[in-house]
C-alpha positions in Angstrom: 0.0 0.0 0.0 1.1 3.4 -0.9 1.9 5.9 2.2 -1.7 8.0 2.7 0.4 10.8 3.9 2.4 10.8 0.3 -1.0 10.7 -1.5 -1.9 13.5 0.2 1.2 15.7 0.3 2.1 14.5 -3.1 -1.0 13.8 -5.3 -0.1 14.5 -8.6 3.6 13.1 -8.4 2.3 9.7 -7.3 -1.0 10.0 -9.9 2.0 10.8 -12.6 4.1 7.6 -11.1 0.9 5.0 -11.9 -0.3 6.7 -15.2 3.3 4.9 -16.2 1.2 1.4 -15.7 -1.1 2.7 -17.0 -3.6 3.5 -14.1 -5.5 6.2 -14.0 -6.0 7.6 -10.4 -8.2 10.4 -9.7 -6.6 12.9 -7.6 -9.1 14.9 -7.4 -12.0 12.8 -6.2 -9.1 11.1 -3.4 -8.0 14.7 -2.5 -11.9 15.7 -2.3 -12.6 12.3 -0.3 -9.8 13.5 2.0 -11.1 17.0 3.0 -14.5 15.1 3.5 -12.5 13.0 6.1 -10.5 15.5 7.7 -14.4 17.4 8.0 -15.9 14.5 9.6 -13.3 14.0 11.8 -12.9 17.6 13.6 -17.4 17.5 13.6 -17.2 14.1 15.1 -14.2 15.1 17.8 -15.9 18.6 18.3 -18.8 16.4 19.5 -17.8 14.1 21.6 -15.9 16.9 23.4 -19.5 18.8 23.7 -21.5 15.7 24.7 -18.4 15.4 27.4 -18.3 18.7 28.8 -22.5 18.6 29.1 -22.4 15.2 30.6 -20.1 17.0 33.4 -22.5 20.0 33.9 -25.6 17.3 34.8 -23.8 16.1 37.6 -23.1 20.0 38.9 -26.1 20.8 38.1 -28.1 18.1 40.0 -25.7 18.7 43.1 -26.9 22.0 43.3 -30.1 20.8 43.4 -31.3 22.0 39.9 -32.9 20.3 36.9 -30.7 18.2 35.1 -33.5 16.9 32.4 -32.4 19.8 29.5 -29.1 18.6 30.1 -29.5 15.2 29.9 -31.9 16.0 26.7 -29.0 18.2 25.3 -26.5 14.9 25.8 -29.0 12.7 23.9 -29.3 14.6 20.9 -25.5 15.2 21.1 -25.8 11.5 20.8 -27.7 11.6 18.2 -25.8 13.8 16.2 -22.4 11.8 17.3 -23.8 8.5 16.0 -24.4 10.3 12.7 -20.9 11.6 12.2 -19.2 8.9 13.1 -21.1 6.8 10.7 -20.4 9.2 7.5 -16.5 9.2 9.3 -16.3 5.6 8.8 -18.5 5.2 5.4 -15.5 7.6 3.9 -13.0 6.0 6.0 -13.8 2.5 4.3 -14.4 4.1 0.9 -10.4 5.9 1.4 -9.5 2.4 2.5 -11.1 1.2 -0.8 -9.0 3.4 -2.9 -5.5 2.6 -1.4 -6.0 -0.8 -1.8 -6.4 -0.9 -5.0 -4.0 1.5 -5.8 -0.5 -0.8 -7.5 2.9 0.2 -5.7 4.9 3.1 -7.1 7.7 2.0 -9.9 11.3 2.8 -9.4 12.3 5.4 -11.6 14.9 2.7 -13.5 11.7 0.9 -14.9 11.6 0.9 -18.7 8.6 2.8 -20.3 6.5 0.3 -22.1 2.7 -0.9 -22.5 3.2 -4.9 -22.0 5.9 -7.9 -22.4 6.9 -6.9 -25.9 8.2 -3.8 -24.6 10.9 -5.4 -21.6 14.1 -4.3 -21.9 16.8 -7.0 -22.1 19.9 -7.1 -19.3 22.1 -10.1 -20.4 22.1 -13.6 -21.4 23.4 -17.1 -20.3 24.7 -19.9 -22.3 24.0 -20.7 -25.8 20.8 -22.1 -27.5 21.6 -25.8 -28.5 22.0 -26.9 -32.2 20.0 -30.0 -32.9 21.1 -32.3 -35.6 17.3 -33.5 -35.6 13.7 -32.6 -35.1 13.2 -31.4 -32.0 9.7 -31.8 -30.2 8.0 -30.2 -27.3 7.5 -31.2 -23.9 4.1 -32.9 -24.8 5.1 -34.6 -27.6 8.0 -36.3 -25.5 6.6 -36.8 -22.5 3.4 -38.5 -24.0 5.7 -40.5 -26.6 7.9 -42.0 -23.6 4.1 -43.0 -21.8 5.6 -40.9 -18.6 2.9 -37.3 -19.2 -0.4 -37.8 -19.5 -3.0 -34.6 -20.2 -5.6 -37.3 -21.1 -5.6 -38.7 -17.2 -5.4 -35.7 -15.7 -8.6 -34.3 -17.9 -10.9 -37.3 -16.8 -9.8 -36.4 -13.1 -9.4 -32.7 -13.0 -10.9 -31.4 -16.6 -8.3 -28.9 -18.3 -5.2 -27.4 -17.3 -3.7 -30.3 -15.3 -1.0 -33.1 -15.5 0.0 -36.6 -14.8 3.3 -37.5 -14.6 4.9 -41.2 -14.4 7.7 -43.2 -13.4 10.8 -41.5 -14.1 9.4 -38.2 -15.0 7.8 -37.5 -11.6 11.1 -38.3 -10.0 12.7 -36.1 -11.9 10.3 -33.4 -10.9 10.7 -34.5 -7.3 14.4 -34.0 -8.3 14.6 -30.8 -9.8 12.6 -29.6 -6.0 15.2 -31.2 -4.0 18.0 -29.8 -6.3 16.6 -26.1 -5.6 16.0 -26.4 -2.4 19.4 -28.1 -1.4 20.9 -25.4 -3.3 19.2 -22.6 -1.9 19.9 -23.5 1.1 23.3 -24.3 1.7 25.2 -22.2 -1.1 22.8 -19.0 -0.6 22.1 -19.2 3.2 17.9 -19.3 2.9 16.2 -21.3 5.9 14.2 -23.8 4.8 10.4 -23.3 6.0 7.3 -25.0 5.7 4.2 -23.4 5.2 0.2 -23.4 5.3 -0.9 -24.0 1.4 -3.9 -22.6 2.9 -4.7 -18.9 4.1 -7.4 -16.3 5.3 -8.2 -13.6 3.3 -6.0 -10.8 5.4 -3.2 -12.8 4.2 -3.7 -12.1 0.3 -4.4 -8.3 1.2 -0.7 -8.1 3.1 0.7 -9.2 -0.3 -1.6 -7.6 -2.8 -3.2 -10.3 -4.6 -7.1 -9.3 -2.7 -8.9 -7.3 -2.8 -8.1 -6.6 -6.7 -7.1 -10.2 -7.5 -10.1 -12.0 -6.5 -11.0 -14.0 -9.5 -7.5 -15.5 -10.1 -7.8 -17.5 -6.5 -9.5 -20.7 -5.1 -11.7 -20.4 -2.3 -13.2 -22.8 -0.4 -16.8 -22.7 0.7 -16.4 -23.4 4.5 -17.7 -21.4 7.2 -14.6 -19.6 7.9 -13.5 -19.2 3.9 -9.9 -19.9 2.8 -7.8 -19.1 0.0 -5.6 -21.9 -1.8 -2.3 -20.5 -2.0 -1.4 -18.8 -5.7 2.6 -18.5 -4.5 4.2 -19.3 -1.3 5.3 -15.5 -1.3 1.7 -14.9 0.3 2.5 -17.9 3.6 6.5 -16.9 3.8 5.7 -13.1 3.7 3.3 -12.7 6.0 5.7 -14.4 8.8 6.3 -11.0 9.2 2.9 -9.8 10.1 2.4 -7.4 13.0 5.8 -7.6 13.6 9.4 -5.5 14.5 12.0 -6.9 13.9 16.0 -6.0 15.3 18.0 -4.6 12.8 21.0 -7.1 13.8 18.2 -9.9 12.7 17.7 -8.6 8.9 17.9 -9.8 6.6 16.1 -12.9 6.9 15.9 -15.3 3.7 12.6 -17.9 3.2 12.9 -21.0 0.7 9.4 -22.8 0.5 8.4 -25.7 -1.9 5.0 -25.8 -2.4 2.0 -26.2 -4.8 0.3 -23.0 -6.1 -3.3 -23.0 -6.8 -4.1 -20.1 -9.6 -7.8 -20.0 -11.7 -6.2 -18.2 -14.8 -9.3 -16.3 -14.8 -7.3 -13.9 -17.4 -5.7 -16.0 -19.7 -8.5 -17.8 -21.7 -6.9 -19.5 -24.7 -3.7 -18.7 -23.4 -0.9 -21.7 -23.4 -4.1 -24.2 -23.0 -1.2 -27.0 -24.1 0.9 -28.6 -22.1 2.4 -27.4 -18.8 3.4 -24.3 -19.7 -0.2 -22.4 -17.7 -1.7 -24.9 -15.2 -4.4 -24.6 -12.5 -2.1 -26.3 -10.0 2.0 -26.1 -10.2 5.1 -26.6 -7.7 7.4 -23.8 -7.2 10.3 -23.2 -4.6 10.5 -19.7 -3.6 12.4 -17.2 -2.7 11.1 -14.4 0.4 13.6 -11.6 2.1 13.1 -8.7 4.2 15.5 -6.2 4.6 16.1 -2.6 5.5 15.0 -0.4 3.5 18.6 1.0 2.5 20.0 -2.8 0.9 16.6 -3.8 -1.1 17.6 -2.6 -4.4 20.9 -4.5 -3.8 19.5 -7.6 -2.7 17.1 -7.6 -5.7 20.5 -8.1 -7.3 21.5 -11.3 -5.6 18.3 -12.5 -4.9 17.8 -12.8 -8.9 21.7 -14.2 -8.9 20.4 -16.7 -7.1 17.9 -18.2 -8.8 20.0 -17.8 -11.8 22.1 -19.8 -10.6 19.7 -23.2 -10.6 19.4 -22.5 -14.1 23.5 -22.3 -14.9 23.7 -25.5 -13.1 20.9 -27.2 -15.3 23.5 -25.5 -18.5 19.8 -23.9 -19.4 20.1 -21.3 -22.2 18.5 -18.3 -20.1 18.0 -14.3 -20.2 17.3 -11.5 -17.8 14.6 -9.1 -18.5 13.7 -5.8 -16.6 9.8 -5.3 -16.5 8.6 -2.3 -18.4 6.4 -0.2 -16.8 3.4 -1.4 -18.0 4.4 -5.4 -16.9 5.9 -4.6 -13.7 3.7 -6.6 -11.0 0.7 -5.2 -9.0 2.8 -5.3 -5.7 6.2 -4.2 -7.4 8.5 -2.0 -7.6 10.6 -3.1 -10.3 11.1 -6.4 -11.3 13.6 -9.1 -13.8 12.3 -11.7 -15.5 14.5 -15.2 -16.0 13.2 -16.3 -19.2 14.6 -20.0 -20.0 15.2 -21.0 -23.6 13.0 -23.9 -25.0 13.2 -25.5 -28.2 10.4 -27.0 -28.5 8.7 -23.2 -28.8 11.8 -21.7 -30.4 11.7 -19.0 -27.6 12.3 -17.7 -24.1 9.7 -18.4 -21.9 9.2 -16.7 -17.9 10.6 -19.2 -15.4 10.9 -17.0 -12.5 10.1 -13.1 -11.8 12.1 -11.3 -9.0 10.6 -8.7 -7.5 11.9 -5.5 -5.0 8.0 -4.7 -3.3 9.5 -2.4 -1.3 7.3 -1.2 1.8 4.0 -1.9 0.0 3.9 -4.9 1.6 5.2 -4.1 4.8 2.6 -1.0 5.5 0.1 -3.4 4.8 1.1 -6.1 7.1 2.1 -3.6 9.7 6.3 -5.2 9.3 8.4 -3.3 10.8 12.7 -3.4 11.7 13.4 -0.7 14.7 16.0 1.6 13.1 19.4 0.9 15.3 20.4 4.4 15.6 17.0 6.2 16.7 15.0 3.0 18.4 11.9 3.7 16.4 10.4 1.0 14.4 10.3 1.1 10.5 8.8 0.0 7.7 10.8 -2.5 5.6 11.5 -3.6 2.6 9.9 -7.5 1.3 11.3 -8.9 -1.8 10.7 -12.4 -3.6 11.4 -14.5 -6.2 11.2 -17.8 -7.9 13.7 -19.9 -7.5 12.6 -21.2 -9.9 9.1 -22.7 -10.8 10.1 -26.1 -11.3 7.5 -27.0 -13.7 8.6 -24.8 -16.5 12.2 -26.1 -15.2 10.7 -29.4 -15.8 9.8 -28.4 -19.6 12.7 -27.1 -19.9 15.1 -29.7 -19.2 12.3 -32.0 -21.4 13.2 -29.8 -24.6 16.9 -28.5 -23.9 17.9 -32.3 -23.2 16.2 -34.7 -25.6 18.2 -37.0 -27.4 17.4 -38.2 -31.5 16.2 -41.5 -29.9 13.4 -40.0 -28.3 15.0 -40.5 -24.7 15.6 -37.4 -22.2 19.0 -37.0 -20.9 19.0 -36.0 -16.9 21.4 -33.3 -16.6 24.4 -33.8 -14.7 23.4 -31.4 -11.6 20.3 -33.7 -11.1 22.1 -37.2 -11.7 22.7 -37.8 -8.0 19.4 -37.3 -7.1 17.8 -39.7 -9.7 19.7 -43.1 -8.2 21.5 -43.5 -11.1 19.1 -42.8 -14.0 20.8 -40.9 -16.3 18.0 -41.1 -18.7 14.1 -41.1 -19.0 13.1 -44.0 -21.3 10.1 -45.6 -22.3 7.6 -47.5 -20.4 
């Protein structure tokens, strides 16, 4: 969430920063909301002092042996007329409330201008596309071919947008998870957690993804309703709810493996074969808080890092930065590791690092008190995937098949297949 007091000092600067996404915010009806607010608020407070100060005088007033009924009228109606105000006070509280929410964070000034994806601004690449002496296939056509991926299965079970996997193929998806997390871990220091896949809704407002994203999440139809998790960003972030932290105890680093739940309410038609946009996926990810003064640094190495699962696979991969029409609801700026695949002839998103800044943190109330002054602070939350290991899964299908049909494993994920060192037919 954006700080009220810098969308009231500084309207038209931050209305100027989200017309870059491509939002429109009305300054003028928030501004005129505001005064409305600030209005309430000194009526509602100038009452509640007058109801006080009469309440007093009926007790004087009966001592001296008077009659207290005018006053004690004049404290009902003051009553009255409190109730009133502090009903309008809290109609325009909620509709301010309203606003803020759905208001996206502000972009870092380094953001490319652009409208969408097409408009991302390339950093650098890794490794070299492969050069196939054969036909190369997709994922589906391999997987299905060696009997060990089946979209037919998973439709009479689940309908669309779902996956079996068999045999080798699952353990080498089990693989790939261990692999992350075991190098996560001990080369890059993050402490392994495990996490509730399922969360209230205050949750998916601390991280942004309610009240605007509504339609992209499972819900359950209980009593007390729960959200399937779309990321494990929303369970490792809000560890930090509602609290403040010691600056001697930042920053803190969060590896989770877990499955992510998302409707794809948005992307009808959209990658509808194959695994490449799935209604349920595993991902290990990536969480950090920090002070505010070392995020845009550690948006550095936290994207190293999950770069560096994809040098150990010897994926083909590039870094794009997010222009400022792609750039994430909760983000400030953002890189995209986009892994090569063959069987597409293109890069394709396999993780998105992201710097939120203290959009997150205002909203879960997560603080760090500032060693030098004592006072608590907001700060800074930053994620990333590390990486999602079904597209890692696709893309060590396609970068790795063999003439034969057969899937190499590659040689960073050999140890953790018990000597399978390729994936055959059944």
């Amino acid at each position: 969430m954006i700080d009220p007091k810098l969308l009231r000092r500084a309207t038209s600067d931050v209305a100027a920063n989200l017309s870059r996404r491509g939002f429109e915010f009305d300054a003028t009806a928030y501004l005129a909301l505001e005064e409305r607010r600030k209005t309430l608020q000194v009526d509602t407070e100038k009452l509640q002092s007058e109801r006080n100060t009469t309440s007093k005088q009926i007790g004087v007033e009966t001592a001296k042996g008077g009659d207290p009924a005018p006053l004690i009228d004049a404290v009902t109606k003051y009553g009255e007329r409190l109730k009133n105000c502090q009903a309008q006070l809290q109609a325009v509280q909620a509709e301010l409330k309203e606003i803020e929410l759905d208001l996206p964070n502000l972009l870092d000034d380094s953001v490319p201008e652009g409208n969408d994806e097409s408009d991302n601004a390339e950093i650098r690449r890794w490794g070299e596309p492969a050069q196939f002496d054969f036909e190369t296939h997709d994922h589906i056509e391999l997987g299905e071919s060696l009997g060990l991926l089946s979209f037919e299965a998973a439709s009479k079970i689940s309908g669309s947008r779902f996956a079996v996997m068999r045999g080798a193929l699952a353990r080498l998806h089990r693989a790939l998870i261990q692999f992350m997390l075991d190098t996560h871990t001990s080369a890059h220091g993050y402490q392994e957690t495990y996490v509730p896949y399922l969360v209230q809704d205050h949750a998916l407002v601390g991280t942004g993804q309610l009240p605007k994203f509504e339609e992209d999440l499972f819900k359950t139809t209980t009593q007390t309703p729960y959200y399937l998790i779309p990321t494990a960003e929303v369970p490792l972030t809000n560890l930090a709810r509602d609290t403040i932290f010691d600056a001697s105890e930042l920053p803190l680093r969060f590896v989770a493996h877990t499955p992510c739940f998302r409707s794809e309410a948005g992307s009808h038609g959209k990658d509808t074969r194959g695994m490449i946009r799935q209604h349920q996926f595993e991902k290990v990810e990536l969480v950090q808080f920090v002070v505010a003064s070392e995020s845009a640094r550690v948006l550095e190495e936290l994207t190293g890092h999950a770069e560096t699962i994809l040098q150990l696979l010897e994926l083909p991969y590039r870094v794009v930065a997010l222009c400022s029409g792609d750039v994430g609801f909760a983000a400030a700026m953002s890189y995209d590791l986009e892994v090569w695949l063959p069987g597409q002839q293109t890069y394709r998103e396999i993780s998105t690092c992201s710097n939120c800044t203290d959009f997150q943190a205002r909203r879960m109330k997560a603080r760090v008190r500032n060693a030098t002054t004592g006072k608590p602070e907001l700060m800074h939350t930053l994620n990333g995937s590390g990486v999602a290991a079904g597209r890692a899964l696709i893309a060590v299908i396609e970068n790795y098949q063999q003439a034969d049909g057969r899937i190499r494993i590659p040689d960073a994920l050999q140890p953790y297949m018990g000597g399978i060192a390729f994936l055959e037919k059944i």
